[in-house]
PDB file of the backbone (N, CA, C, O) and the ligand in Angstrom, with CONECT records:
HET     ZN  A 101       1
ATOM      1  N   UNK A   1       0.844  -1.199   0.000  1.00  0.00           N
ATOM      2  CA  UNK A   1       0.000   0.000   0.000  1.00  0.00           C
ATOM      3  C   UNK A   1       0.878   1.247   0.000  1.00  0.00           C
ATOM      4  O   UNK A   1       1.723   1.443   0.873  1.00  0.00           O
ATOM      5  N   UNK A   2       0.623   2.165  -1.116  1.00  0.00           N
ATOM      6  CA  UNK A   2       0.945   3.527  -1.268  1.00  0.00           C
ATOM      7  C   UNK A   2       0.508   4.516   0.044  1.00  0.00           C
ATOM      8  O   UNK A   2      -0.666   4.874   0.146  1.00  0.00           O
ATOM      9  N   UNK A   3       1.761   5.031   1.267  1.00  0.00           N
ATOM     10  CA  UNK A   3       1.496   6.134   2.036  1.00  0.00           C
ATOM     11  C   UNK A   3       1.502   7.338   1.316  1.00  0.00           C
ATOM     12  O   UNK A   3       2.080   7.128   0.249  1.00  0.00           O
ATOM     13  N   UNK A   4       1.139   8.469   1.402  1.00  0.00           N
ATOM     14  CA  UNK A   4       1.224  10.297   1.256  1.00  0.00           C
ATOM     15  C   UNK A   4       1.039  10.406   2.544  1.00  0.00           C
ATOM     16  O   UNK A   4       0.204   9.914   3.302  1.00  0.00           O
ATOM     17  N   UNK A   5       2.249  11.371   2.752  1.00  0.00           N
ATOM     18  CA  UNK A   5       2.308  12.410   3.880  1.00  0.00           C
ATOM     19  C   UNK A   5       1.909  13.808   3.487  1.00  0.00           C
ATOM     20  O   UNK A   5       2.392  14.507   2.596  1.00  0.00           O
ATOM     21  N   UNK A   6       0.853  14.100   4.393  1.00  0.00           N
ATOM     22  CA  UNK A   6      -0.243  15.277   4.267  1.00  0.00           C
ATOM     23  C   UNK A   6       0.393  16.489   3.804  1.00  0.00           C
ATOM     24  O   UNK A   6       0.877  16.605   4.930  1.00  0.00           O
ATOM     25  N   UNK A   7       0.825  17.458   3.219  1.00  0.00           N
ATOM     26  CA  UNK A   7       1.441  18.594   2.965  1.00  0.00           C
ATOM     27  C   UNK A   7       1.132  19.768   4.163  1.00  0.00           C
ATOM     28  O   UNK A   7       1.861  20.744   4.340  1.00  0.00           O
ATOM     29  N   UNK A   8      -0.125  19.467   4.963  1.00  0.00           N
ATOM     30  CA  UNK A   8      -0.733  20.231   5.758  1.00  0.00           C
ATOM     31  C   UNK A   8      -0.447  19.536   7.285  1.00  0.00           C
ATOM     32  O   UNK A   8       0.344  20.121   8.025  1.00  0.00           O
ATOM     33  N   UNK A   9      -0.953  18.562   7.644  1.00  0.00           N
ATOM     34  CA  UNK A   9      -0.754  18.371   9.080  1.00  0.00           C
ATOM     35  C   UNK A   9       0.875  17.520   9.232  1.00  0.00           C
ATOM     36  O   UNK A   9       1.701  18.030   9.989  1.00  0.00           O
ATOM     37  N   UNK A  10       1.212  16.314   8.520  1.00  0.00           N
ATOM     38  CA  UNK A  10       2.141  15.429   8.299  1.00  0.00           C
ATOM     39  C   UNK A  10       1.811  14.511   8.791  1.00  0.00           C
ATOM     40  O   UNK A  10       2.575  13.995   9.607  1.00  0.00           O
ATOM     41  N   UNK A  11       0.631  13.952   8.533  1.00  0.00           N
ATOM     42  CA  UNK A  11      -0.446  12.636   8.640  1.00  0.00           C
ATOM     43  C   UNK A  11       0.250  11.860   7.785  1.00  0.00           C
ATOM     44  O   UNK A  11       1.301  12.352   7.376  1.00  0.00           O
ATOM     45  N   UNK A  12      -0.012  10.899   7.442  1.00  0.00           N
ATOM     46  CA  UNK A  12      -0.242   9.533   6.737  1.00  0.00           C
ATOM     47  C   UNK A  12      -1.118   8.935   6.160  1.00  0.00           C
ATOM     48  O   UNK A  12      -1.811   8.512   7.086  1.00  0.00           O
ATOM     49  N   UNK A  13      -1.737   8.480   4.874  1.00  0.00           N
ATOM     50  CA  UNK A  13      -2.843   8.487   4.356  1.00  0.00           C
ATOM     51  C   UNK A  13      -2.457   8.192   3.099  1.00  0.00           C
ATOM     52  O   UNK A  13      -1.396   8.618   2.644  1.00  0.00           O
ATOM     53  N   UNK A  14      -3.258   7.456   2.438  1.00  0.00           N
ATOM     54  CA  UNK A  14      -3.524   6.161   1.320  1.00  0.00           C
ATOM     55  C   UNK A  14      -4.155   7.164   0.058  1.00  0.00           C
ATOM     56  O   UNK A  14      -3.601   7.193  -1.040  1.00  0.00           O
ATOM     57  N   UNK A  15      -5.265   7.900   0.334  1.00  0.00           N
ATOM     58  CA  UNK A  15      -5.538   8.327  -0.905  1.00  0.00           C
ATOM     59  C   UNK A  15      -5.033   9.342  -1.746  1.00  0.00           C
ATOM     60  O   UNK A  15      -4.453  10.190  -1.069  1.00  0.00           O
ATOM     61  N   UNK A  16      -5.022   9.625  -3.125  1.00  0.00           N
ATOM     62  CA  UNK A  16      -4.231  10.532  -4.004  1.00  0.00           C
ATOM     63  C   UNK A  16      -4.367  12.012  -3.281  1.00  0.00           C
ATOM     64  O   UNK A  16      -5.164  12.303  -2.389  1.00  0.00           O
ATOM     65  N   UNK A  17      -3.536  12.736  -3.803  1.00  0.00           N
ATOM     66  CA  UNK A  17      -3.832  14.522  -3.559  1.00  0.00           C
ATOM     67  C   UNK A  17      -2.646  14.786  -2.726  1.00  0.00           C
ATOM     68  O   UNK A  17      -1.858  13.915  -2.358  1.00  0.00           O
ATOM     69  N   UNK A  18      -2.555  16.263  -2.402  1.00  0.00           N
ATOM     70  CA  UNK A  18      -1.520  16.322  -1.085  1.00  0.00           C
ATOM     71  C   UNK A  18      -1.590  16.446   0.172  1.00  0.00           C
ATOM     72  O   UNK A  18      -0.645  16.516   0.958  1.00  0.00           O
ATOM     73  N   UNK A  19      -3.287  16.494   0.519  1.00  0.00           N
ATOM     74  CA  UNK A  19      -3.330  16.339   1.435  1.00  0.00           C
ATOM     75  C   UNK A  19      -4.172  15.193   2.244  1.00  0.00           C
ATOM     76  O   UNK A  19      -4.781  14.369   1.562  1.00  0.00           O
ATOM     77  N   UNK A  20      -4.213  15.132   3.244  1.00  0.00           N
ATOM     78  CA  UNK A  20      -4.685  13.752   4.230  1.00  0.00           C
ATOM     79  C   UNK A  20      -6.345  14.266   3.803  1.00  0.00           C
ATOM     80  O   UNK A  20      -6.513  15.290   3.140  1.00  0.00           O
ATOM     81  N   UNK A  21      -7.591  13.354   4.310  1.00  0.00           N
ATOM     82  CA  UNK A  21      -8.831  13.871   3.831  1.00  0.00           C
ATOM     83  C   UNK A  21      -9.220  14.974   4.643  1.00  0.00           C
ATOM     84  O   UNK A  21      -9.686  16.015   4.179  1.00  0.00           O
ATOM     85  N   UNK A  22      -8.986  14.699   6.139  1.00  0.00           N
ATOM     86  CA  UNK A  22      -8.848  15.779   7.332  1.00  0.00           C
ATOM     87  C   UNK A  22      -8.979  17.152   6.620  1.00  0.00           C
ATOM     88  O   UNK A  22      -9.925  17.921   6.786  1.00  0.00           O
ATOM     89  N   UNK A  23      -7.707  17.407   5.650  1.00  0.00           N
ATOM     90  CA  UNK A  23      -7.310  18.928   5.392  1.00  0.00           C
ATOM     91  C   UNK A  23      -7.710  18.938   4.523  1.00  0.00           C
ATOM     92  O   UNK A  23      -7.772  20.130   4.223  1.00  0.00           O
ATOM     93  N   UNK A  24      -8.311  18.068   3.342  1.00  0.00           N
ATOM     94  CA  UNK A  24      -8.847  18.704   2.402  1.00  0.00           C
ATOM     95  C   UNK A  24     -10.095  19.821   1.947  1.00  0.00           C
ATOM     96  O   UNK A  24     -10.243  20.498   0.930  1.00  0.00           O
ATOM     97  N   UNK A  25     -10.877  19.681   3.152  1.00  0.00           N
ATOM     98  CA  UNK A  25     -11.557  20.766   3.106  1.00  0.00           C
ATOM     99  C   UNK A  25     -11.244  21.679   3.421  1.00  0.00           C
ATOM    100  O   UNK A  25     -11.857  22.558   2.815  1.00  0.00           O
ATOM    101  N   UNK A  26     -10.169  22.264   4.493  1.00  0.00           N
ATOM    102  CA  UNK A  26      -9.493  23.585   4.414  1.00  0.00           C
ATOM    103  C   UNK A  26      -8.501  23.854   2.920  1.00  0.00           C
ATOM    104  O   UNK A  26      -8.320  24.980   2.457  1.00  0.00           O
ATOM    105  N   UNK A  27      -8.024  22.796   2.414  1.00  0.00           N
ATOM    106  CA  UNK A  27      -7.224  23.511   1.058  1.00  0.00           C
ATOM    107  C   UNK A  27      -8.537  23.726   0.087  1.00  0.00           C
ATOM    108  O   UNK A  27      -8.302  24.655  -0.686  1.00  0.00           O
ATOM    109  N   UNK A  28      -9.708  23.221  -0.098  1.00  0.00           N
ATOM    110  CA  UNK A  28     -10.717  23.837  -0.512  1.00  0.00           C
ATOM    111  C   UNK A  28     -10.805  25.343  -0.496  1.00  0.00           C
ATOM    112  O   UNK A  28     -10.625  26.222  -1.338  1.00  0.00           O
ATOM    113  N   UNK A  29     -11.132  25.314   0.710  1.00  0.00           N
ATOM    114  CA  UNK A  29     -11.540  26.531   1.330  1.00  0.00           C
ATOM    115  C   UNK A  29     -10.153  27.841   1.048  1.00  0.00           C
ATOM    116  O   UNK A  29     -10.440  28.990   0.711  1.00  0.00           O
ATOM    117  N   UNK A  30      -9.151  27.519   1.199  1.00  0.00           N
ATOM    118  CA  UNK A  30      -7.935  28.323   1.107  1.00  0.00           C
ATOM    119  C   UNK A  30      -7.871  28.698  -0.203  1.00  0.00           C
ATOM    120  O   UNK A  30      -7.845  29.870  -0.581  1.00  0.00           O
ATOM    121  N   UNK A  31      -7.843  27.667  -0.957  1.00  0.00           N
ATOM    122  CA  UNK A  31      -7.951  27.601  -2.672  1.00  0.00           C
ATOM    123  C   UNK A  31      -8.750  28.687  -2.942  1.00  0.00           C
ATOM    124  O   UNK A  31      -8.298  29.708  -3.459  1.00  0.00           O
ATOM    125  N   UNK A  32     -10.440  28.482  -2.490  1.00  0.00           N
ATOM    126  CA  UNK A  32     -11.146  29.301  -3.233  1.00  0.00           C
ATOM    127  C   UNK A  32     -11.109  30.571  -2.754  1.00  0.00           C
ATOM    128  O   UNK A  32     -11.729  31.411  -3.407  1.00  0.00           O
ATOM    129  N   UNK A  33     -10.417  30.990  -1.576  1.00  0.00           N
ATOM    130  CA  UNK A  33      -9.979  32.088  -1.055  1.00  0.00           C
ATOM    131  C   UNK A  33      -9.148  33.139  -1.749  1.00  0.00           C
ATOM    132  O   UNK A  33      -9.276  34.338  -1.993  1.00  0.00           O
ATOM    133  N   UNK A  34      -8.164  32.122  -1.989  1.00  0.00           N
ATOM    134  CA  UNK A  34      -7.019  32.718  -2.839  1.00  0.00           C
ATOM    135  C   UNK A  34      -7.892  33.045  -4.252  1.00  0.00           C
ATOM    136  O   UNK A  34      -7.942  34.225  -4.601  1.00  0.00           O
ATOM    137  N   UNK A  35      -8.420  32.263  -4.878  1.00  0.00           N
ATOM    138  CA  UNK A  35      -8.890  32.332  -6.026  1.00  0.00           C
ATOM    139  C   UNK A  35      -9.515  33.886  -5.881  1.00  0.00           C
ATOM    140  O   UNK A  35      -8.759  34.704  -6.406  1.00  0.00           O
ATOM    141  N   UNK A  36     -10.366  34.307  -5.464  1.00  0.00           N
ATOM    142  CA  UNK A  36     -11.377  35.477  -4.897  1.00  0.00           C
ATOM    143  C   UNK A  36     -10.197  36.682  -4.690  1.00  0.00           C
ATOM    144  O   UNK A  36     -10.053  37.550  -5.552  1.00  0.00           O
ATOM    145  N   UNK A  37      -9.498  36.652  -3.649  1.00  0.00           N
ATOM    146  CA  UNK A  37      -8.390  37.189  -3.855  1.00  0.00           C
ATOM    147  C   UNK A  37      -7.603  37.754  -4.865  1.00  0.00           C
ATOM    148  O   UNK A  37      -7.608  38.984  -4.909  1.00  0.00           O
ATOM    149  N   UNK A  38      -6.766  37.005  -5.883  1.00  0.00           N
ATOM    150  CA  UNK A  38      -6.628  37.105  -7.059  1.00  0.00           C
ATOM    151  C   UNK A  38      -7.119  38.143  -7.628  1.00  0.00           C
ATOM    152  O   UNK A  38      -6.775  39.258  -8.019  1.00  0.00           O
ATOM    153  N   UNK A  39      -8.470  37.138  -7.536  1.00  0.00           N
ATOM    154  CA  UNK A  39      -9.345  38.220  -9.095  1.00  0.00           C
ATOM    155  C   UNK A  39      -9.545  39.345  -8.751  1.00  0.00           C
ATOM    156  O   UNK A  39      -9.868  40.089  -9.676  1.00  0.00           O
ATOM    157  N   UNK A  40      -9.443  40.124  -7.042  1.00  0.00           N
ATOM    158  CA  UNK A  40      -9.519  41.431  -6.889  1.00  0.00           C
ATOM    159  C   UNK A  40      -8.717  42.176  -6.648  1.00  0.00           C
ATOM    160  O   UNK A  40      -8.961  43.368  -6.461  1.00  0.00           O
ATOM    161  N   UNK A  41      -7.215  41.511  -6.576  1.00  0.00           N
ATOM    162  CA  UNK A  41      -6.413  42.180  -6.349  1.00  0.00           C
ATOM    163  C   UNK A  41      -5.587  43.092  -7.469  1.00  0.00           C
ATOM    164  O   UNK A  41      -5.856  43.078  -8.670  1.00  0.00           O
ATOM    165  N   UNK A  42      -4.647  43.801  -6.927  1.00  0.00           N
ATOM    166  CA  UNK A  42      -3.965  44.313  -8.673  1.00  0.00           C
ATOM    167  C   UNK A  42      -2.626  43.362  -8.832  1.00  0.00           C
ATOM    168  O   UNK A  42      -2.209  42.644  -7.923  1.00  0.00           O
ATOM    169  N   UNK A  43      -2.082  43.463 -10.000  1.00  0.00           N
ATOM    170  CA  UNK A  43      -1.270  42.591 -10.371  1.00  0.00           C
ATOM    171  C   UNK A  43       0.326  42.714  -9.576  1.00  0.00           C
ATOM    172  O   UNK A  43       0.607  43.664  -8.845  1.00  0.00           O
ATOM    173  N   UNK A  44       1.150  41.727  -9.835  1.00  0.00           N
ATOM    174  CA  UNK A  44       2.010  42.202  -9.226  1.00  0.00           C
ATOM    175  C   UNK A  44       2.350  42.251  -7.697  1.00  0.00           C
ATOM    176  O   UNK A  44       3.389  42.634  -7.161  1.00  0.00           O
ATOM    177  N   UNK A  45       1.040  41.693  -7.057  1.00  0.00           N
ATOM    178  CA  UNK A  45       1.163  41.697  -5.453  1.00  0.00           C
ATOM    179  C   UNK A  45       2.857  40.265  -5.402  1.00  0.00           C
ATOM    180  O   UNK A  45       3.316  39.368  -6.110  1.00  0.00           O
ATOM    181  N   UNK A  46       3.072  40.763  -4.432  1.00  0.00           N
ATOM    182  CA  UNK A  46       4.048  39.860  -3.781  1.00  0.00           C
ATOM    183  C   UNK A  46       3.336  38.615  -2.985  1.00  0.00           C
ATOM    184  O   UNK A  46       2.136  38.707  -2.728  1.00  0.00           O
ATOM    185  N   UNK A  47       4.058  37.482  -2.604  1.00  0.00           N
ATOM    186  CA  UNK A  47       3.426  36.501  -1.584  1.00  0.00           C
ATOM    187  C   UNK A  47       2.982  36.712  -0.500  1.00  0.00           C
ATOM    188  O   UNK A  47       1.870  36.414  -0.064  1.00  0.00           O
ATOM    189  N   UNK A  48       4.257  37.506   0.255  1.00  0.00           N
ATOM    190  CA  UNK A  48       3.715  37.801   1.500  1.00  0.00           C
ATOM    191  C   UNK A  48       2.559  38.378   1.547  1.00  0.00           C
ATOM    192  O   UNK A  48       1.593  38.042   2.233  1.00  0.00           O
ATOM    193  N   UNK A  49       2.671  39.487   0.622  1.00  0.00           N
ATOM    194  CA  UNK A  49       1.498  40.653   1.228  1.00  0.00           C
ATOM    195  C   UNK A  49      -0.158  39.404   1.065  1.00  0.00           C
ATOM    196  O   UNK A  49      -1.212  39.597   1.672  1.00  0.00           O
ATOM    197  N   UNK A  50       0.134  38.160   0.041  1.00  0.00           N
ATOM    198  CA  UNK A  50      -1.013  37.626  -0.016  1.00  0.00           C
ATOM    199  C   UNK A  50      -1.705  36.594   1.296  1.00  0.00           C
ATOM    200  O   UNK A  50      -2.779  36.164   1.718  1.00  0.00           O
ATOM    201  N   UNK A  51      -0.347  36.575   1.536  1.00  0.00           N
ATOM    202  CA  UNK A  51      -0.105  35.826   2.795  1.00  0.00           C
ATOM    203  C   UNK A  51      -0.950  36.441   3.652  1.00  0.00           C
ATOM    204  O   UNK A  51      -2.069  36.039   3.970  1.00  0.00           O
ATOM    205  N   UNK A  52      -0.403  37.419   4.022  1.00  0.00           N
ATOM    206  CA  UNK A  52      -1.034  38.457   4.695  1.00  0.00           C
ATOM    207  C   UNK A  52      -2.158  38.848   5.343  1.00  0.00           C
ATOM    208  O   UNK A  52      -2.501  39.065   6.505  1.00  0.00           O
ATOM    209  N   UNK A  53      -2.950  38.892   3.535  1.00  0.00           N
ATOM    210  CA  UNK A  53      -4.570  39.453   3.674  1.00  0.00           C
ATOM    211  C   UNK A  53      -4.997  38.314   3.535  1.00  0.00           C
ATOM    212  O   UNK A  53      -6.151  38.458   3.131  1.00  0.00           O
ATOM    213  N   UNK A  54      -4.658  36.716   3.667  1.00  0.00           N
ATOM    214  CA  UNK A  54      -5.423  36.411   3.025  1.00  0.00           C
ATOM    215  C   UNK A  54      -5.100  34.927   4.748  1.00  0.00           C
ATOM    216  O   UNK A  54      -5.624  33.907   5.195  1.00  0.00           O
ATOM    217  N   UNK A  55      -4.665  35.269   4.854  1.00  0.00           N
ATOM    218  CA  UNK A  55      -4.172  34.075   6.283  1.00  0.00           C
ATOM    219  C   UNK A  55      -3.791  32.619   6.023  1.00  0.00           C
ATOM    220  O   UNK A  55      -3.798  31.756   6.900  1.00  0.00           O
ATOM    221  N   UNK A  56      -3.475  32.425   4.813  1.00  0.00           N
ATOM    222  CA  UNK A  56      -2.852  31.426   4.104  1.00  0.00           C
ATOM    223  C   UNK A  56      -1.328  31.321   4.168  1.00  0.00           C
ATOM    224  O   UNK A  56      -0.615  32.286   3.892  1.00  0.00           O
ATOM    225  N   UNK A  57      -0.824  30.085   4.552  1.00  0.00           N
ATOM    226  CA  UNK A  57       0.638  30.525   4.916  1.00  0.00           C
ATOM    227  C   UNK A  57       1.471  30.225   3.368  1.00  0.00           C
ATOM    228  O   UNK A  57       1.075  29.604   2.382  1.00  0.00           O
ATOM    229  N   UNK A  58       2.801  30.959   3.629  1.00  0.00           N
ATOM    230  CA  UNK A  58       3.580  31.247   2.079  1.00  0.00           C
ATOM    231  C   UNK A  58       3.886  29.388   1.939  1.00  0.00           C
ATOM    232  O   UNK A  58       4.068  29.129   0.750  1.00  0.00           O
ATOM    233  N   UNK A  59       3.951  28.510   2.550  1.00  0.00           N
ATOM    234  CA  UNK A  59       4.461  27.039   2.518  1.00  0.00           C
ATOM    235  C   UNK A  59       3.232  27.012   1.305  1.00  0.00           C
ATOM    236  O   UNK A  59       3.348  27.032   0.080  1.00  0.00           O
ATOM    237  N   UNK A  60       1.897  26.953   2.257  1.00  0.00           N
ATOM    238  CA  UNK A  60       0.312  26.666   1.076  1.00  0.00           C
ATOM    239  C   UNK A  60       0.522  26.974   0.045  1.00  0.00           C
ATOM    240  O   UNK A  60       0.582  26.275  -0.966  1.00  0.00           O
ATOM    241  N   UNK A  61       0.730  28.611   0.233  1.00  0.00           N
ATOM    242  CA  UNK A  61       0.533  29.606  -1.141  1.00  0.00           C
ATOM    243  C   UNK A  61       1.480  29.012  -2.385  1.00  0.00           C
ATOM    244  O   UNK A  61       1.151  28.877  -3.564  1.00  0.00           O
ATOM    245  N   UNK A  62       2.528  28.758  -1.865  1.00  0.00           N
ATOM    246  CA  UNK A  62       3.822  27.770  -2.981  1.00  0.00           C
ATOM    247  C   UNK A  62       3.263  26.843  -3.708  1.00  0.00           C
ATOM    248  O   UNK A  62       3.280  26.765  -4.937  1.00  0.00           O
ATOM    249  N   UNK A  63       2.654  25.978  -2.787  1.00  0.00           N
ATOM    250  CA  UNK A  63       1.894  24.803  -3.334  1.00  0.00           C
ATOM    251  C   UNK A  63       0.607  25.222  -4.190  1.00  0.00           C
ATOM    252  O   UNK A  63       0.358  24.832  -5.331  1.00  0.00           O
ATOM    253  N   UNK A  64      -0.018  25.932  -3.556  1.00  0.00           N
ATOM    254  CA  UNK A  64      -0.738  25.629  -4.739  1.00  0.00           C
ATOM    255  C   UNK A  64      -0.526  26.614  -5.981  1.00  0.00           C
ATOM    256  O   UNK A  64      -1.012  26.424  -7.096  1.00  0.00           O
ATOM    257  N   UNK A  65       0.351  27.797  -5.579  1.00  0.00           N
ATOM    258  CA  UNK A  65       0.723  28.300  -7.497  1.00  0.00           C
ATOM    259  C   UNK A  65       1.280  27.110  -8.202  1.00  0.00           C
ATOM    260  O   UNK A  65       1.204  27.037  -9.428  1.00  0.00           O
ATOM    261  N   UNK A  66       1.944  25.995  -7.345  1.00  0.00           N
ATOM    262  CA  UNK A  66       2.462  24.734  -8.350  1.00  0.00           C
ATOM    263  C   UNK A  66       1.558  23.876  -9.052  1.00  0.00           C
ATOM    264  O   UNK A  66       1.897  23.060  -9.909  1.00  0.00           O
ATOM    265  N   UNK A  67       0.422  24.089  -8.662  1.00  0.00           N
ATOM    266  CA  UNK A  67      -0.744  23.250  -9.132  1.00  0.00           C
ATOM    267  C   UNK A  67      -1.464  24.100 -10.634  1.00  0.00           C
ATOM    268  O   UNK A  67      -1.668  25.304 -10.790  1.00  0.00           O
ATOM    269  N   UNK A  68      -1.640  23.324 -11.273  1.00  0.00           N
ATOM    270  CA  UNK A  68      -2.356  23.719 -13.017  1.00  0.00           C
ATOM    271  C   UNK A  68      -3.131  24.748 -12.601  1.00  0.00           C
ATOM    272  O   UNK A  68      -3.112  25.755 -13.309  1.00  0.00           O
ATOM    273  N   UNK A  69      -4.175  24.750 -11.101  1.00  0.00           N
ATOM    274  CA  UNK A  69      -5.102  25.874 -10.842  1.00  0.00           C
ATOM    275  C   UNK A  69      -5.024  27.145 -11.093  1.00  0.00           C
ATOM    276  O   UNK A  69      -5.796  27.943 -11.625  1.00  0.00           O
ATOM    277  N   UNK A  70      -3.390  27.271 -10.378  1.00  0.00           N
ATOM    278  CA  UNK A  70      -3.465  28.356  -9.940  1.00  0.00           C
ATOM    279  C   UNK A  70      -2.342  29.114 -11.599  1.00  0.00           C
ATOM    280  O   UNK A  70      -1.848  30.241 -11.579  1.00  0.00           O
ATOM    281  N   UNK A  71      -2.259  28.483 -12.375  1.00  0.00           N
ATOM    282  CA  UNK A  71      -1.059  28.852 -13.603  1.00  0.00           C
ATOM    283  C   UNK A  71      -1.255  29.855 -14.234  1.00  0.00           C
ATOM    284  O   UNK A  71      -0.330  30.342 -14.884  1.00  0.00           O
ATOM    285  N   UNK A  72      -2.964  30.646 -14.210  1.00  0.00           N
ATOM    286  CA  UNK A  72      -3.195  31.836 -15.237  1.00  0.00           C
ATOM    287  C   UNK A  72      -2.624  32.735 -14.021  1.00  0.00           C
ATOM    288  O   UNK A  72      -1.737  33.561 -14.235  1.00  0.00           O
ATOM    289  N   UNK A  73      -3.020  32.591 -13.096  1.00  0.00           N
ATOM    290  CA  UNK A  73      -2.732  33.656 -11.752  1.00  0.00           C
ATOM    291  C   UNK A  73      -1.111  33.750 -11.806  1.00  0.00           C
ATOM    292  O   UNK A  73      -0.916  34.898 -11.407  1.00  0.00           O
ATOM    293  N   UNK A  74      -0.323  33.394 -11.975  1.00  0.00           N
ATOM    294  CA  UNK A  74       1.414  33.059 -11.509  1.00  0.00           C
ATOM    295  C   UNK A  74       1.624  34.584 -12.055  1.00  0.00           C
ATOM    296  O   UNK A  74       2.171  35.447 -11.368  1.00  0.00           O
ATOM    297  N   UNK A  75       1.173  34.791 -13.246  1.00  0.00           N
ATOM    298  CA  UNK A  75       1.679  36.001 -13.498  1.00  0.00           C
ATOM    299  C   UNK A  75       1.743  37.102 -13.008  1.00  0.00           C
ATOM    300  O   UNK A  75       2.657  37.918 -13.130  1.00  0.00           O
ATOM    301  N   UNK A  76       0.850  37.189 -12.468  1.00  0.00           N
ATOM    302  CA  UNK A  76       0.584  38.331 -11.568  1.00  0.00           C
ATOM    303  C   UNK A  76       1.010  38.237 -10.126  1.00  0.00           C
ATOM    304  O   UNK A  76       0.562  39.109  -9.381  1.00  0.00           O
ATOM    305  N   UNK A  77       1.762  37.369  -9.640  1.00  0.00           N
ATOM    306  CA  UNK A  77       2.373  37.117  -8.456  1.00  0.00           C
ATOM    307  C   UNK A  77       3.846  37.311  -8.558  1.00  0.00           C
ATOM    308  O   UNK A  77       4.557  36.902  -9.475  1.00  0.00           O
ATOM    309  N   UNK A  78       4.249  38.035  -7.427  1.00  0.00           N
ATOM    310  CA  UNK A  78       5.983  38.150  -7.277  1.00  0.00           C
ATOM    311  C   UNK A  78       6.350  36.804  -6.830  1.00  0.00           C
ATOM    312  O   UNK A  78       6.254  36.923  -5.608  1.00  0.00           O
ATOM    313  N   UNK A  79       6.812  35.259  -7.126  1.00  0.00           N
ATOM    314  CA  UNK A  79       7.157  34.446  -6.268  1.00  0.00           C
ATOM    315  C   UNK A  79       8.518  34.780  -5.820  1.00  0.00           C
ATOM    316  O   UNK A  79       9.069  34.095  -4.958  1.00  0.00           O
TER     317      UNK A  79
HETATM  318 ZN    ZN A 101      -3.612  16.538   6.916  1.00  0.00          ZN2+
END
């Protein structure tokens, strides 16, 4: 049997994704946060400052600009 260690707590857990099922509804929730975010912000914001307003930590925020989701947005982010 295939382990993943949670990206979020550092659980242990069998099914695909990066995180344990526990956290998947907060990276939901963070995701669509950020997403909302984004679309109102102006371009060019830095991480932190997203960090910031948005209470998502810069570890998350990394992860998920690495994800296909977040790829139209990258541009407009200082990483
Ligand atoms: Zn977890």
């Amino acid at each position: 049997m295939q382990f993943n260690k949670c990206s979020r707590c550092g659980c242990f857990y069998t099914n695909s994704g990066d995180v344990c099922p526990n956290c998947e509804p907060k990276d939901t929730f963070e995701m669509n946060k950020l997403k909302n975010y984004l679309d109102d912000s102006d371009t060019n914001c830095s991480i932190e400052s997203i960090s910031y307003n948005t209470g998502i930590s810069i570890k998350n925020l990394n992860r998920y600009f690495s994800m296909d989701t977040f790829v139209d947005y990258k541009n407009n982010v200082q990483l």
